[in-house]
C-alpha atoms as a printed R data frame, in Angstrom:
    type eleno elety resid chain resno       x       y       z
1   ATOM     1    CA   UNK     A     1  -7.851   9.047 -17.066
2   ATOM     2    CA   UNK     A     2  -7.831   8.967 -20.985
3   ATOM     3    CA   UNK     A     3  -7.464  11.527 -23.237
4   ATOM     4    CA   UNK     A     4 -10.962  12.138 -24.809
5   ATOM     5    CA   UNK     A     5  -8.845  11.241 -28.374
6   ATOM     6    CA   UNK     A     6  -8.246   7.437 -26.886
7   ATOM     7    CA   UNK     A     7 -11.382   7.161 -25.329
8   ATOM     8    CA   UNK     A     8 -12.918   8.068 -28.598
9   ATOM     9    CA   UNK     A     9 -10.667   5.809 -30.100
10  ATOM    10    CA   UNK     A    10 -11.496   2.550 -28.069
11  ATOM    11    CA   UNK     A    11 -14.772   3.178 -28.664
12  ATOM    12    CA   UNK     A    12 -14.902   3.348 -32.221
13  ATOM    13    CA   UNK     A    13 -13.073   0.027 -31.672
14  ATOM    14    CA   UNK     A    14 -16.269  -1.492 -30.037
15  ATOM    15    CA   UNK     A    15 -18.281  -0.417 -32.421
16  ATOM    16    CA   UNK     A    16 -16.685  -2.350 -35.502
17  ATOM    17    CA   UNK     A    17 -16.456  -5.128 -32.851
18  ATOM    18    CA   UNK     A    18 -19.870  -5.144 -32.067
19  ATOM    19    CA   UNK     A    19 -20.669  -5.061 -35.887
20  ATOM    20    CA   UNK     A    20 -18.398  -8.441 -35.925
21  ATOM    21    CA   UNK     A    21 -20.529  -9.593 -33.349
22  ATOM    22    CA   UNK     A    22 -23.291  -9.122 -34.847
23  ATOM    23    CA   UNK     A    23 -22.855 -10.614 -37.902
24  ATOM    24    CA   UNK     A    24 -21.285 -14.400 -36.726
25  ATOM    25    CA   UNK     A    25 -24.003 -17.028 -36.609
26  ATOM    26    CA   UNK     A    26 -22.310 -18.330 -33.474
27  ATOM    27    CA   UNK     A    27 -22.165 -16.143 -30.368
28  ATOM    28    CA   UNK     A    28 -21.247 -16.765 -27.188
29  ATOM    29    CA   UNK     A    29 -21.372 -13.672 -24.429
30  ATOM    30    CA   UNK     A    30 -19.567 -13.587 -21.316
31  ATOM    31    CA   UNK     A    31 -21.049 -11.152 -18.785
32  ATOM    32    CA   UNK     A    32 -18.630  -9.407 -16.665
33  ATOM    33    CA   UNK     A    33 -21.704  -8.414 -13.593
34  ATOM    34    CA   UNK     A    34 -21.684 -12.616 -13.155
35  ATOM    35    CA   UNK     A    35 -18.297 -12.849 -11.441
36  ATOM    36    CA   UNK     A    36 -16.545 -15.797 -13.653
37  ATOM    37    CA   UNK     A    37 -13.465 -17.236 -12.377
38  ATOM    38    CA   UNK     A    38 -10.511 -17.942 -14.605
39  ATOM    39    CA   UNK     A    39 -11.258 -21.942 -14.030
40  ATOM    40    CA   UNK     A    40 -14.999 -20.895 -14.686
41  ATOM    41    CA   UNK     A    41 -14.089 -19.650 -18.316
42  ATOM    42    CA   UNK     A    42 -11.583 -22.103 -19.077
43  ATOM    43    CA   UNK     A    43 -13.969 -25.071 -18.519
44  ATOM    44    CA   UNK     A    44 -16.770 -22.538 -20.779
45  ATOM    45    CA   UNK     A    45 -14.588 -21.970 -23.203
46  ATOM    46    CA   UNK     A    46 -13.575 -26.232 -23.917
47  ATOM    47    CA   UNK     A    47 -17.117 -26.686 -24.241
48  ATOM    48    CA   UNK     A    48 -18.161 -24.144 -26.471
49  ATOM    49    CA   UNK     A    49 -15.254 -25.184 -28.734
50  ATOM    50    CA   UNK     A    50 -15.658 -28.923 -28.086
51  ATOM    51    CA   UNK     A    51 -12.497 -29.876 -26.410
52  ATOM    52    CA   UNK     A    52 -12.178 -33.025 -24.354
53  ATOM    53    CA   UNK     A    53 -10.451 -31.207 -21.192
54  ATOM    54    CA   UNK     A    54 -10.662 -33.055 -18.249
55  ATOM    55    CA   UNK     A    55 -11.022 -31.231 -15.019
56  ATOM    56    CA   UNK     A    56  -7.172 -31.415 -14.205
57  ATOM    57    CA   UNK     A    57  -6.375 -30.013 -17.988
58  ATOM    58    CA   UNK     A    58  -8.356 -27.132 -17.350
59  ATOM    59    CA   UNK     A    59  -7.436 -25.974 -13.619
60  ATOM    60    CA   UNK     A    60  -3.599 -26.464 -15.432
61  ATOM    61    CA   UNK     A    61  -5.284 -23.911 -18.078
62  ATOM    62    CA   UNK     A    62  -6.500 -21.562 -15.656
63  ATOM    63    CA   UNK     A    63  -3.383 -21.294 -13.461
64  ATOM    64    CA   UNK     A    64  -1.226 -20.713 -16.513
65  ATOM    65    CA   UNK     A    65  -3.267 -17.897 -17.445
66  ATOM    66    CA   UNK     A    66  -3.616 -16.237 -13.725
67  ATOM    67    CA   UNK     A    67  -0.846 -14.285 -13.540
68  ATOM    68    CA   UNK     A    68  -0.035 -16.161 -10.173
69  ATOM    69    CA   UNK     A    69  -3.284 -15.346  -8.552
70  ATOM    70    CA   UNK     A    70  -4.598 -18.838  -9.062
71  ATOM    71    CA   UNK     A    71  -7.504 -20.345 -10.842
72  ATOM    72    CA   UNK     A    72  -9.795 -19.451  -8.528
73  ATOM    73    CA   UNK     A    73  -9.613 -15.852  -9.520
74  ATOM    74    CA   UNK     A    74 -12.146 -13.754 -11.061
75  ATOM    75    CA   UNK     A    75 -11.210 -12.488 -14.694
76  ATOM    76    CA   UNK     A    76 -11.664  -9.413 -13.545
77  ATOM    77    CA   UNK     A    77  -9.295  -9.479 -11.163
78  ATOM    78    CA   UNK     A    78  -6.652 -10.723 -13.254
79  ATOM    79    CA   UNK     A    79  -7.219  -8.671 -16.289
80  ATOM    80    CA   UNK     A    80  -6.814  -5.750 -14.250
81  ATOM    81    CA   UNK     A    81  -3.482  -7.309 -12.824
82  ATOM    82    CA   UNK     A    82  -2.251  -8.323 -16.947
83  ATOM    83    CA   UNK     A    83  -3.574  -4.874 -18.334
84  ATOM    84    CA   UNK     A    84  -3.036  -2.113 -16.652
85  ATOM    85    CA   UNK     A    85  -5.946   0.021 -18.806
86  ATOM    86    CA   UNK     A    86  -8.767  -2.690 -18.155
87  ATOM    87    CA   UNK     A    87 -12.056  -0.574 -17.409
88  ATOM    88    CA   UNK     A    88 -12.842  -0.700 -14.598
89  ATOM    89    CA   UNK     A    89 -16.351  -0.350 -12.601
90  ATOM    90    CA   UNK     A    90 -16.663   3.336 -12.227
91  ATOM    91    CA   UNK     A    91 -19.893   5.696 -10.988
92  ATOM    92    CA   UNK     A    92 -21.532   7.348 -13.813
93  ATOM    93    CA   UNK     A    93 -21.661  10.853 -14.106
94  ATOM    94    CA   UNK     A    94 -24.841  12.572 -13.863
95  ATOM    95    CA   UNK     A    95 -23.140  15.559 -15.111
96  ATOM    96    CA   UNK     A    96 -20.388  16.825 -17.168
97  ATOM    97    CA   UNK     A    97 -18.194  19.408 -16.096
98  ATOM    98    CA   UNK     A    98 -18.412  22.798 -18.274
99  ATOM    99    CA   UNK     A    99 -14.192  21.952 -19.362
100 ATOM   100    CA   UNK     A   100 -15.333  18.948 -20.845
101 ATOM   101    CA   UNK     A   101 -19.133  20.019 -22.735
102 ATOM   102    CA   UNK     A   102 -17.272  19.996 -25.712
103 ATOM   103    CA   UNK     A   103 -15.378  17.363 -26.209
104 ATOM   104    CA   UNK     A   104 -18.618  15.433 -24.851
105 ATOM   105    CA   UNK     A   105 -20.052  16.642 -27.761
106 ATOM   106    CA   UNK     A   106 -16.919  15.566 -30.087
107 ATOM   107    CA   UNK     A   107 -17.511  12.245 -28.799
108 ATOM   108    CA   UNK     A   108 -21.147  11.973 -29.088
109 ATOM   109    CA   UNK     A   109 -20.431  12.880 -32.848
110 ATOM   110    CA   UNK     A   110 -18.030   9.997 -33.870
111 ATOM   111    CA   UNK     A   111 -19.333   7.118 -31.927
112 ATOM   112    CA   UNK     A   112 -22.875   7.964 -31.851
113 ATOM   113    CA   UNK     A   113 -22.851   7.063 -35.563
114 ATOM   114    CA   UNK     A   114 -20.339   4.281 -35.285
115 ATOM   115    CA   UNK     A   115 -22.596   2.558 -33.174
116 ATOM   116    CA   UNK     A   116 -25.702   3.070 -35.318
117 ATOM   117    CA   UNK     A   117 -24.143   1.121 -37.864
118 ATOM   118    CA   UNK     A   118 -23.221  -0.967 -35.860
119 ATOM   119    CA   UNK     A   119 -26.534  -1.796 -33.878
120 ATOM   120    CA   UNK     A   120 -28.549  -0.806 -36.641
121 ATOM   121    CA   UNK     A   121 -27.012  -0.536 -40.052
122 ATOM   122    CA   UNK     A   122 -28.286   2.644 -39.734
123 ATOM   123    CA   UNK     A   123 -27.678   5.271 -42.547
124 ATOM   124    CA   UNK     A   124 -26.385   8.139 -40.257
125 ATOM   125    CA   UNK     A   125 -23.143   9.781 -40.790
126 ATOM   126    CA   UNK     A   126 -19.515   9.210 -38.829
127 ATOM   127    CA   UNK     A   127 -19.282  12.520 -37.844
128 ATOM   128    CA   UNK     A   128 -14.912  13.142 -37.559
129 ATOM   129    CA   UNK     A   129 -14.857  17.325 -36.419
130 ATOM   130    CA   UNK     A   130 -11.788  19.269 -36.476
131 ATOM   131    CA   UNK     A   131 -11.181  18.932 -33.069
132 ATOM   132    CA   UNK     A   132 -10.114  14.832 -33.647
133 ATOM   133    CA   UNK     A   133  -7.413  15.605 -36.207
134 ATOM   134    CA   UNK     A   134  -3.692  16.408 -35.543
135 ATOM   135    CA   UNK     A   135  -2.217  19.290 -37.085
136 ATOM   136    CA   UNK     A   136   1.179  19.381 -38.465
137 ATOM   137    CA   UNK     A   137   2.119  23.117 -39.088
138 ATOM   138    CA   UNK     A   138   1.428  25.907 -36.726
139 ATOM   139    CA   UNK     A   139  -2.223  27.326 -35.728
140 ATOM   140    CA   UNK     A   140  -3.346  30.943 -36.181
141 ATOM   141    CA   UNK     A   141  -3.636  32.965 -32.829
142 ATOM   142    CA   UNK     A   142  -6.508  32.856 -30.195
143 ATOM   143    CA   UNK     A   143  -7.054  29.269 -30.414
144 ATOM   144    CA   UNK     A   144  -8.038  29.096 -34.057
145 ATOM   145    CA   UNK     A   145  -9.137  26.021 -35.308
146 ATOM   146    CA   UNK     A   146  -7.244  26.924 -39.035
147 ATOM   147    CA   UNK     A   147  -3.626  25.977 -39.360
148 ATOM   148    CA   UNK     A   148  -1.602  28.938 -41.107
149 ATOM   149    CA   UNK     A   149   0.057  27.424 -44.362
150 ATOM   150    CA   UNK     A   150   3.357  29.561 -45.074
151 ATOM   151    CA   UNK     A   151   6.051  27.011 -46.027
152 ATOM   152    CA   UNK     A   152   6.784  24.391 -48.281
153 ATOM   153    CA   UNK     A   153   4.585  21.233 -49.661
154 ATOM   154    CA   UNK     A   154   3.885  19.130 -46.482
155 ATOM   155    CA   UNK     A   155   1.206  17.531 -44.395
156 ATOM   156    CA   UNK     A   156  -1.059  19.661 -42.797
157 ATOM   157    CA   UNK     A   157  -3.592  17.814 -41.059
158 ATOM   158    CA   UNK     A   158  -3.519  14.087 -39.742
159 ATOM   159    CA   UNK     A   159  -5.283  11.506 -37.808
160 ATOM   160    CA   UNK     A   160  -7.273  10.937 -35.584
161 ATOM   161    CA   UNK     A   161  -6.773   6.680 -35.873
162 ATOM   162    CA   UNK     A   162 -10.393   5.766 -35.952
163 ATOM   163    CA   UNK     A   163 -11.822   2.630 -36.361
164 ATOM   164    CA   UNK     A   164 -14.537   2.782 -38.945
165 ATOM   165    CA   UNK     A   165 -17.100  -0.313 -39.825
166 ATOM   166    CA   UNK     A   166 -15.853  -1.976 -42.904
167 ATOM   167    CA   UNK     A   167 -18.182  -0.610 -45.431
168 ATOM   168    CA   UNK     A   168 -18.550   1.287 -48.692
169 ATOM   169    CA   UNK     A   169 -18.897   5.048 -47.974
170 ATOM   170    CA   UNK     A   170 -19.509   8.668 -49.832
171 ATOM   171    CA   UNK     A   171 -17.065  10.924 -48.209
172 ATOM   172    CA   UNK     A   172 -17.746  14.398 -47.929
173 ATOM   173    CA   UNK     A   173 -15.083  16.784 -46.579
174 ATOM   174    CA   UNK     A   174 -15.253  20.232 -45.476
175 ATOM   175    CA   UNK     A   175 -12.659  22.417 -45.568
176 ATOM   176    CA   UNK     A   176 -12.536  26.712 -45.443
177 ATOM   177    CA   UNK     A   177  -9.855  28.215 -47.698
178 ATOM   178    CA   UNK     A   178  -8.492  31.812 -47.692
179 ATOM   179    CA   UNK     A   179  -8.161  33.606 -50.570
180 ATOM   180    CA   UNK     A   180  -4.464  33.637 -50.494
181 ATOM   181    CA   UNK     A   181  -4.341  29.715 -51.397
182 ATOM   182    CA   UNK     A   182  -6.484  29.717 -54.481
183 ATOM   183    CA   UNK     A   183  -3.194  28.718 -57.095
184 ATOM   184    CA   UNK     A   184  -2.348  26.166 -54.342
185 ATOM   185    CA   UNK     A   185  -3.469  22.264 -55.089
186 ATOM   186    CA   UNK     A   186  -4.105  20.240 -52.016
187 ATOM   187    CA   UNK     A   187  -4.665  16.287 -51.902
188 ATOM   188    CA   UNK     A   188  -6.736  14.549 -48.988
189 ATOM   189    CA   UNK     A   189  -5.612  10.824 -48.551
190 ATOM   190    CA   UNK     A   190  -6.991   7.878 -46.331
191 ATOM   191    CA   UNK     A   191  -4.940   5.416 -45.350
192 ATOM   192    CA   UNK     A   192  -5.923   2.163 -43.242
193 ATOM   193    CA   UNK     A   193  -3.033  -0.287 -42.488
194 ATOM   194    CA   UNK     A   194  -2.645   0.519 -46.749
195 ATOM   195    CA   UNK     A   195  -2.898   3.380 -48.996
196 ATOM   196    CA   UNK     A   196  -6.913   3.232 -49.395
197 ATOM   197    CA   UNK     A   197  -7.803   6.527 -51.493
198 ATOM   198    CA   UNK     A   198  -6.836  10.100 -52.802
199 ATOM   199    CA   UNK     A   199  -8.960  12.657 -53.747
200 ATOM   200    CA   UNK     A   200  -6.941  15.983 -55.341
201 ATOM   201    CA   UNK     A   201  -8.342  19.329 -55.375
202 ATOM   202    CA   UNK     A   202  -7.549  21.558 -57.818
203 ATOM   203    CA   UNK     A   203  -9.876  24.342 -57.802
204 ATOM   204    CA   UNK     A   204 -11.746  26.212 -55.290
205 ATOM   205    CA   UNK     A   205 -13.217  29.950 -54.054
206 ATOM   206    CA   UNK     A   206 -12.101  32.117 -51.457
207 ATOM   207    CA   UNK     A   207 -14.344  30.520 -48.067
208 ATOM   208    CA   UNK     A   208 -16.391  27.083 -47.037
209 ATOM   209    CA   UNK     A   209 -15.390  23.954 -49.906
210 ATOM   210    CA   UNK     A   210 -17.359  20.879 -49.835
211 ATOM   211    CA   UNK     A   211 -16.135  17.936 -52.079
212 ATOM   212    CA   UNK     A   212 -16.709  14.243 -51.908
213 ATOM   213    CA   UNK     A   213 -15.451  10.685 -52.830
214 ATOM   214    CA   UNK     A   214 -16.327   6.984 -52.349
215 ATOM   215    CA   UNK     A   215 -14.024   5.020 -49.870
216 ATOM   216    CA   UNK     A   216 -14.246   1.371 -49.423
217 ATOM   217    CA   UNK     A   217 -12.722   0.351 -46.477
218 ATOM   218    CA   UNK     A   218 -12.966  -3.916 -45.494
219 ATOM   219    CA   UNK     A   219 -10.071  -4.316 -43.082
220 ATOM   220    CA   UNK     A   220 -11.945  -3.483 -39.500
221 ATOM   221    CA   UNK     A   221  -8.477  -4.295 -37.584
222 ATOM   222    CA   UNK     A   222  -6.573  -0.886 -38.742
223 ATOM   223    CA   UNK     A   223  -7.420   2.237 -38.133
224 ATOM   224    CA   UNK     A   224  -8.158   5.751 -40.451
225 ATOM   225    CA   UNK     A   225  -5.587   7.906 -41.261
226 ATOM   226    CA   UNK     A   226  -6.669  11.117 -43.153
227 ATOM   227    CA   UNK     A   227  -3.749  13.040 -44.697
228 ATOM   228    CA   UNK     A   228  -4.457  16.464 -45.757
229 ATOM   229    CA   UNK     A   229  -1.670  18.420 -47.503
230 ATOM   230    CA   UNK     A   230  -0.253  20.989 -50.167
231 ATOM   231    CA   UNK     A   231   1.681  20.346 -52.937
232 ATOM   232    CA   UNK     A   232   3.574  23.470 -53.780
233 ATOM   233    CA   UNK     A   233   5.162  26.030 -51.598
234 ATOM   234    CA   UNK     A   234   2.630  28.710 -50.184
235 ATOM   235    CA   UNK     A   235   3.911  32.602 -48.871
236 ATOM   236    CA   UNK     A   236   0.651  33.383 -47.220
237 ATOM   237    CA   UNK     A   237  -2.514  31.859 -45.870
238 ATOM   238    CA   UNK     A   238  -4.394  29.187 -44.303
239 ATOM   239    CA   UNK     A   239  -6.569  26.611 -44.069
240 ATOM   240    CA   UNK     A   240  -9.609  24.933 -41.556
241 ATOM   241    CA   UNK     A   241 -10.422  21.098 -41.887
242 ATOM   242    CA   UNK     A   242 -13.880  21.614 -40.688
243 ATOM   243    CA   UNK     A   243 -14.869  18.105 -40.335
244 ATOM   244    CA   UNK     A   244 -15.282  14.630 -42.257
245 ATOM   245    CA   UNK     A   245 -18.391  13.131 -42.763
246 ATOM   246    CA   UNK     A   246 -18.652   9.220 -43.679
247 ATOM   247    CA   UNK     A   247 -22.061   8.463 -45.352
248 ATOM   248    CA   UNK     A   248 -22.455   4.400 -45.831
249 ATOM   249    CA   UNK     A   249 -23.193   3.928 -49.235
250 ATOM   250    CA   UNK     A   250 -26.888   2.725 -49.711
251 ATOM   251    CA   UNK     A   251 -26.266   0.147 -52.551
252 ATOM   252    CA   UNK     A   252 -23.450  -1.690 -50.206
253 ATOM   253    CA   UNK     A   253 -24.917  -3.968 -47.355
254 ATOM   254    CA   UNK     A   254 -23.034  -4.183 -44.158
């Protein structure tokens, strides 16, 4: 089973993969219900790229690429023997169990919008919640969701590794300060593969703090990074990264 974090992950994955998809004037789709054998794609594949394999090139393909089982195999068979987390077929729930309402609901609120944009180009909002991001320094009691902030200048909050659509967005972050960090500047950074942007704060009240930035992010092989931190050394207090919101940018097309 997969932590709700990677499943989360792999989806967001498909999502900017299905944008790809969408978006090549050449597709070809290879249904995994039909039952291909390795030989099956291989002799697909030289034809959709115009190769002159003759029957013996491509059962030499296919066995190469069996992992012993022989060219006859199905690919599903043989992925699951090469990768040992290949999906597999598995019932669908008709219910989810009361541990896991939650994080359904953590999930529904990342990839849902992932794959409107996706599908769609849909204007709806990646939704990234507090529960998605790592924290760095200790949390308060009783399951708090705010990370207490006593020490010196680090990183606070990081993560979660997403996979966002390459895209222009408005960035608005939430955040809930106490009133013992109000001298304290903070910085929130993305990072994807690179050092993509850094918004500082500087001033803020006592409670909820909303503040926004524009992001572009092209490269849809490397994941999000958010860095939250503090820059000088705090005595007292804490901090709650409520949750991220990525708004695509209406003037950029994707």
């Amino acid at each position: 089973k997969l932590h709700p974090i990677e499943a989360i992950r792999s989806q967001s994955a498909s999502a900017v993969a299905n944008l790809a998809v969408g978006q090549c004037g050449s597709v070809r789709y290879i249904e995994r219900s039909q039952g291909h054998s390795i030989l099956q794609l291989t002799e697909r594949l030289g034809i959709d790229l115009g190769l002159a394999l003759t029957p013996e090139h491509c059962r030499a393909l296919a066995d190469r690429s069996s992992d012993g089982l022989g060219c006859e195999a199905g690919i599903e068979e043989v992925l699951a023997r090469r990768a040992e987390s290949w999906p597999k077929d598995l019932p669908i729930a008709t219910s989810c169990p009361q541990t896991g309402r939650a994080w359904a609901q953590v999930c529904l609120d990342v990839v849902d919008g992932a794959l409107a944009i996706a599908k769609f180009g849909s204007p709806r909002p990646i939704t990234w919640p507090t529960e998605v991001f790592s924290v760095a320094v200790p949390r308060l009691p009783d399951e708090s969701p705010a990370a207490a902030l006593a020490d010196h200048s680090r990183k606070i909050y990081y993560g979660p590794y997403f996979y966002l659509p390459p895209s222009r967005y408005r960035v608005e972050v939430f955040l809930h300060f106490t009133d013992d960090t109000t001298l304290v500047p903070f910085s929130f950074e993305v990072h994807a593969g690179a050092w993509l942007s850094r918004a500082r704060i500087e001033r803020w009240r006592p409670g909820r703090f909303r503040g926004a930035f524009y992001l572009v992010h092209m490269d849809a092989t490397s994941t999000v990074e958010i860095r939250l931190r503090n820059h000088t050394d705090i005595t007292q207090g804490s901090l709650s990264l409520v949750e991220v919101l990525f708004f695509v940018d209406r003037e950029d097309s994707v």
